[in-house]
C-alpha positions in Angstrom: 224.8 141.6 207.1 223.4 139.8 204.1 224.8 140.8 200.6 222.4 143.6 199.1 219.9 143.2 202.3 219.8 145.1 205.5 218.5 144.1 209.0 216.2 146.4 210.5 214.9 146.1 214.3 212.1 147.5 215.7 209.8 147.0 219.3 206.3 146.3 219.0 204.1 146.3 222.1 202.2 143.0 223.3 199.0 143.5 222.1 200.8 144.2 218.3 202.6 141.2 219.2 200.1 138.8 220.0 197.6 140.3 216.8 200.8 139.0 214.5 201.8 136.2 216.0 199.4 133.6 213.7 201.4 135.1 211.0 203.1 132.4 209.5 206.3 134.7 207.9 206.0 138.0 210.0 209.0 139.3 208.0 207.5 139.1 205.0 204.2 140.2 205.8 206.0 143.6 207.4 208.1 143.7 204.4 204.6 144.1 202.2 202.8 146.3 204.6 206.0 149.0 204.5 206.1 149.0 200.7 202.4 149.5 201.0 202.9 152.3 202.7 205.5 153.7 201.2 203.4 153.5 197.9 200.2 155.4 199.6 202.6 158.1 201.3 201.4 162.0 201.3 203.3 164.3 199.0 202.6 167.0 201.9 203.2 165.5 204.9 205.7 162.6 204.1 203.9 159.6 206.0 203.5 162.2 209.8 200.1 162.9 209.4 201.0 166.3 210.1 202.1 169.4 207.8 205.0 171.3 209.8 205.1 174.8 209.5 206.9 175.0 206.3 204.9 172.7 204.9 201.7 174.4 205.8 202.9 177.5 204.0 203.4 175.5 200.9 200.5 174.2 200.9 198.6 177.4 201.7 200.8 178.8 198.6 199.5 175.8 196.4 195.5 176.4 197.6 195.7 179.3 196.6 195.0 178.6 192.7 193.3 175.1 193.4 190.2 173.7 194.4 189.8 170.5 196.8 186.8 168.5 196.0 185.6 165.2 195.9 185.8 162.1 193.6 182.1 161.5 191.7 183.4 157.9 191.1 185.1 157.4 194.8 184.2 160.3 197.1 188.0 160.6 197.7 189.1 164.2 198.0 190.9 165.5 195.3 192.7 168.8 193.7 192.1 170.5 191.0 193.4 173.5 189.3 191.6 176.6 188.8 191.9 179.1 185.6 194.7 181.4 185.7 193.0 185.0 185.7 
């Protein structure tokens, strides 16, 4: 193993493959798209794309006092809190 650096292996299937293989440093480029990733990952769901159980009651908890709606600027959806009664 490299000082400070660990080797990671995964499989990809041949149409993945053959999309990456013009890319002239493939390590690199996956190294970029996983922090990317990890940067854009959901609070609530951890990068599954699905809220477990649990987490569904938590976020059922959390609707409870706020609002989804969406971004005038961007039309992304977003929270926000409601008044306290």
């Amino acid at each position: 193993m490299t000082h400070g650096k660990e080797i990671i292996t995964f499989k990809i299937d041949k149409h993945l493959a053959k999309l990456m293989s013009g890319i002239e440093n493939r390590s690199a480029f996956i190294r970029t798209a996983l922090l990317s990733a990890l940067e854009h990952l959901c609070p609530f769901c951890k990068g599954t794309g699905v809220l477990t159980p649990h987490r569904k009651g938590h976020w059922q908890d959390f609707s409870k006092q706020h609002a989804l709606s969406n971004c005038g600027e961007c039309d992304g959806v977003v929270s926000e809190c409601e008044p306290h009664s």
